[in-house]
Structures are given as structure tokens and as C-alpha cells.
N, C-alpha and C positions, 0 to 999 in steps of 0.2 A: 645602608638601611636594612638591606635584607640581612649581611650579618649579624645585626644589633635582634633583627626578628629571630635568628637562627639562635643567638645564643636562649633570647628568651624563651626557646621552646625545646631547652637543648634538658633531654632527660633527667640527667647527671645532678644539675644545678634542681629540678621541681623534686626529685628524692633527696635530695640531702639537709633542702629547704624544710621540706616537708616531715620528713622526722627529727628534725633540732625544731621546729616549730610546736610541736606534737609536744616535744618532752617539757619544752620549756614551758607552755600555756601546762600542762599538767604540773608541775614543779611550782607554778604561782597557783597553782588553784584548786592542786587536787587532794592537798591534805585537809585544806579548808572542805570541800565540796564531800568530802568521806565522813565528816561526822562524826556518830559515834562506829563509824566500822573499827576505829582503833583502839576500840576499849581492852579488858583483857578479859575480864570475868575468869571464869572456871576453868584455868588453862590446862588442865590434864582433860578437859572433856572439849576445849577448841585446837591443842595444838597437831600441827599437819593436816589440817585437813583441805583436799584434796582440791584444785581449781574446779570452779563454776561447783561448791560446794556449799555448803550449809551448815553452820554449827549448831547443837543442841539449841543453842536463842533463837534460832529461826534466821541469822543474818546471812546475807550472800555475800560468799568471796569468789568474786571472780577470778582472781591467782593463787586463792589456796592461800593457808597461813603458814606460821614459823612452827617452830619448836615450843617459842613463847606464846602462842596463842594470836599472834598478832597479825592484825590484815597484811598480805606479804603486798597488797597492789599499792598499799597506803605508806609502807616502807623503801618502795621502789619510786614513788614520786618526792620523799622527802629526801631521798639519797641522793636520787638527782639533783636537788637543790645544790649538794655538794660537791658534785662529783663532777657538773658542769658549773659552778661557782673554780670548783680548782683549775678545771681545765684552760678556762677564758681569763683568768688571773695571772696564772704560772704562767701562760701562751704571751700574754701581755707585758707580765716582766719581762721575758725573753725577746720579746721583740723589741722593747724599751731601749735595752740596753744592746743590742744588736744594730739597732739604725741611729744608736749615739756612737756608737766605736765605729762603724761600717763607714758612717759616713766620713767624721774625724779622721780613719785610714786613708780614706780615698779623697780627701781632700786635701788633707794637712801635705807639709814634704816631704821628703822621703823618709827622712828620720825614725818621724813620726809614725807612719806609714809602715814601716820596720818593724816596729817594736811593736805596735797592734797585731801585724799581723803576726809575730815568732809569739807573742800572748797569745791570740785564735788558734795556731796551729796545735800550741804549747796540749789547753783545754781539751784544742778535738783528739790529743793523742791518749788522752785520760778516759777508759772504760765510764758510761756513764752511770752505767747500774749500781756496781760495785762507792761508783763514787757521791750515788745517792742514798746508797746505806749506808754509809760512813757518816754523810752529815746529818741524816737525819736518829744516827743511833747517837751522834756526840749529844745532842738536845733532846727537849720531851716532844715524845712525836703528836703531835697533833696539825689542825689545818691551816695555822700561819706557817709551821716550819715546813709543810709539805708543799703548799705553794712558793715560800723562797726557793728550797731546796730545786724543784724542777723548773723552775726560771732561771736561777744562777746557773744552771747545768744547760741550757737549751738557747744559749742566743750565740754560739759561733757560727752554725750556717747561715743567721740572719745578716752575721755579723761580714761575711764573705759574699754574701751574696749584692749587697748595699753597696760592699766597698768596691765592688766590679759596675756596678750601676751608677756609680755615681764618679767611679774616674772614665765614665766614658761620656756620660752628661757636661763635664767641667769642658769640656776639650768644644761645646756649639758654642756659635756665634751670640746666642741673648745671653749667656754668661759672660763672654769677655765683656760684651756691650752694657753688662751691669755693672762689671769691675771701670770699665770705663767711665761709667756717668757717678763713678764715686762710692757706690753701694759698698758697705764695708763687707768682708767676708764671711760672718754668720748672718747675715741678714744674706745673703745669696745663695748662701746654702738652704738655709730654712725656706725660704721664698720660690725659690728659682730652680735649684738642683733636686731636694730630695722629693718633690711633687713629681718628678722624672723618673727619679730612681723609687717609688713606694711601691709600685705591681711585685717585684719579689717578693718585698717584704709582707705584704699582703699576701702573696697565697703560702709563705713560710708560716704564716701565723695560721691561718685556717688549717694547714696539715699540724700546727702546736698544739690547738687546742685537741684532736683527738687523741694527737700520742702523749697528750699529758692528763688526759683521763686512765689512758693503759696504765701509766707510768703510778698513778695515784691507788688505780686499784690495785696493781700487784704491790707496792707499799703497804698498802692497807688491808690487804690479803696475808702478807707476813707481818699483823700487828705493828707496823711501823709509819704507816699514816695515820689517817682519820680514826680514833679512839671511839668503840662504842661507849657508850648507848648512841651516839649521835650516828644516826644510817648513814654510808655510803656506798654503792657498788663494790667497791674493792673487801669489804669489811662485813658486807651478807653473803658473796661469794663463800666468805670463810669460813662463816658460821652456820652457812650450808654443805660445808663439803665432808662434813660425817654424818649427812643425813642422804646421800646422795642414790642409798638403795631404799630407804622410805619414803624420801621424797623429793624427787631429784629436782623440783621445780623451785624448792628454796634455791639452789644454788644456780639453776641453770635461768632464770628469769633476769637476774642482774647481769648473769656473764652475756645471755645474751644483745640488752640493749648497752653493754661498752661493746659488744662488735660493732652495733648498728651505727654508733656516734660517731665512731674510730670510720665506718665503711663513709656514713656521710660527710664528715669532714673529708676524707679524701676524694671523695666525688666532687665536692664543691671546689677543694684546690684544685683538680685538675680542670674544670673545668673555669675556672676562672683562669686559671694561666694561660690556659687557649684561647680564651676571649680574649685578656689582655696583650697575648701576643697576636692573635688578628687583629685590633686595632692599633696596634704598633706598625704592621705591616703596610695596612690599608693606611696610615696615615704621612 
């Protein structure tokens, strides 16, 4: 009990809550809630100007606009749409196919087991970067090939991590005693085994989703994610970074809420691994 109180009041988990909370209710509600702040009007007499500023129409930007005239706070909420739409997609492929092979290696026989795992090792010995620009320059870069692309690349340490979780699962007693009472074999896996083995995979996917927001922006920072006009993080970074002595807020407002995702996704896996391994302990 008092654990279960500790975790609930444990720092870590109410910050990382709390700004993925933040972004996401803005991301549903803040392009709508802006109004006309994203109009353009007379863009040589609105563009850069300056946070908690005011353009010749009298309108308040609280983050200062673009180049183009345009509210930079009402660009940063719709970018999130994407940017956290890629992350929790790409993080979900990845784990998809991570706790189908994971567990397939770790249960199947050796054989089987062999050859997933010389496949996993095969992958992780593959640069991912390099082998993310590869696939998304063979295609037109936009946001289905940028979320295949960093899910097909992100599920062998799911992949490794499952399959150690779940050959040490197969070896208790309410597994043989399933195979005993007749239970066929994917029906005890699904059932029995990988509800056992899901804590890895679980804090694998909350550290995915951050570093597959990084992974999107610098894509989308060298033109090979997310295509404007449609805003993303990775892709105002960019079109900030030659304005960065006039206005360095274009670029530095994006770069800095993917820190903060990237910081809270990893505060939230760490600390869920901890919980999950205190109740592993305690139980």
C-alpha cells in the first residue's frame, strides 16, 4: 500500500504526466480556441514579431510570429498534433512487432528462436540513422512513410527484451498447468505468458514515443519527414534556423518542447520501471 502511495506521489511520473497532458489538451483544442490569431493579413508588417507582442491589428502573440506572419503559438500546437501523432504511432508499430517476434523467439524451439534472434541482432548491427535516410529518401517523404520508417527501425530492443521475459515466464507452474489442462499454445501465450512479460515492453514504448519524436524532428529538420505547409516540430526548427539572430524564438520554441517530450517520456519510463519492478519484488 504504501508503495502503490509512493509511486503515486513519486515526482517523475506527476512531470511527465503533466506536460504530455498540457500538450495534448492543447494539440485538441488550441488551434480551434486561437481563432482568428492565425490569420495572415499584411505579412511584411506582422512577420517576427517579437513574444507577448502585438501586430499593427492590435492582436496579441504570446510567442511571437514567423517569418510568415503567422501566430508562432498556433503553429506549435498544430505541429504537436504531428509530432505526437508520429511519436505514439511509430512507438506502437515498434512495439507491435517487437512483442510478436519477442515473444515467438521465446517461446517457439530453438530453431525458431535462432533465427529471430540472428534477425534482431542482424537489425541492431544496422546504424539507425543512416538507415532511416535511406528509406525514407527511396519514398516521398511525408507522414505515413515517416512513421513506417521509425517503427520498422525501433522494435529489436522490444524485440529482446520480451523474448527474455517471456522464456523465463514459460518455465512457472500455471503455464505448464495450462498446457496440461489442454490449452493449445497461442492461446497460453496470449493469455497466460505475455500479461507476464508486458512491464518491459511497456516502459520500451514510453522511452519510443520520445525518441521517435527526436527521430521525426531531425527527419523533418533535413526536409525528409513531415513536408510543409503541414507544421511539425522537426520542420519549424528549420525554417527557423536562418532567422535565429532576428528571431531566435522561431526556432528555439519547437526545439524546445521536443526536449521536454523526449525529458517526459523518459521520466515516465523510468519511473514506471521502478514501480514495475517494486511490484515484481513485493509480490
Amino acid at each position: 500500500m504504501s508503495a502503490t502511495i509512493g509511486a503515486r506521489r513519486d515526482p517523475r511520473i506527476t512531470f511527465g504526466v503533466a506536460v504530455l497532458a498540457v500538450l495534448v489538451l492543447g494539440a485538441a483544442l488550441g488551434p480551434a480556441l486561437a481563432g482568428g490569431a492565425a490569420g495572415l493579413g499584411d505579412i511584411a508588417a506582422r512577420r517576427f514579431t517579437a513574444p507577448i507582442g502585438r501586430t499593427p491589428d492590435g492582436v496579441l502573440h504570446l510567442l511571437g510570429t514567423d517569418r510568415f506572419g503567422r501566430d508562432l503559438l498556433v503553429r506549435l500546437l498544430a505541429g504537436a498534433r504531428v509530432s505526437l501523432a508520429v511519436g505514439v504511432l511509430a512507438a506502437l508499430v515498434a512495439s507491435g512487432i517487437g512483442v510478436l517476434l519477442g515473444a515467438v523467439a521465446g517461446y517457439a524451439g530453438r530453431a525458431t528462436d535462432r533465427i529471430i534472434s540472428t534477425l534482431t541482432d542482424a537489425a541492431l548491427a544496422i546504424p539507425r540513422v543512416p538507415l532511416l535516410l535511406l528509406l525514407v529518401a527511396l519514398f516521398q517523404p511525408g507522414l505515413v512513410i515517416t512513421v513506417l520508417a521509425i517503427g520498422l527501425t525501433g522494435w529489436m530492443s522490444v524485440a529482446r527484451l520480451v523474448r527474455a521475459e517471456v522464456r523465463t515466464v514459460r518455465q512457472r507452474l500455471f503455464v505448464e498447468a495450462a498446457h496440461a489442462l489442454g490449452a493449445p499454445a497461442p492461446l497460453v501465450v496470449v493469455r497466460h505468458v505475455l500479461p507476464h512479460a508486458a512491464a518491459p515492453a511497456l516502459v520500451a514504448t514510453a522511452l519510443g514515443v520520445g525518441n521517435a519524436i527526436m527521430l521525426e524532428a531531425g527527419l523533418s529538420f533535413l526536409g525528409l519527414g513531415v513536408q510543409p505547409p503541414t507544421a511539425s516540430w522537426g520542420n519549424m526548427i528549420a525554417a527557423g534556423k536562418d532567422a535565429l539572430v532576428v528571431a531566435p524564438w522561431v526556432a528555439l520554441a519547437p526545439a524546445v518542447l521536443v526536449a521536454l517530450v523526449v525529458l517526459a517520456c523518459s521520466l515516465l519510463a523510468d519511473s514506471l520501471e521502478s514501480r514495475l519492478a517494486g511490484e515484481t519484488v513485493s509480490g
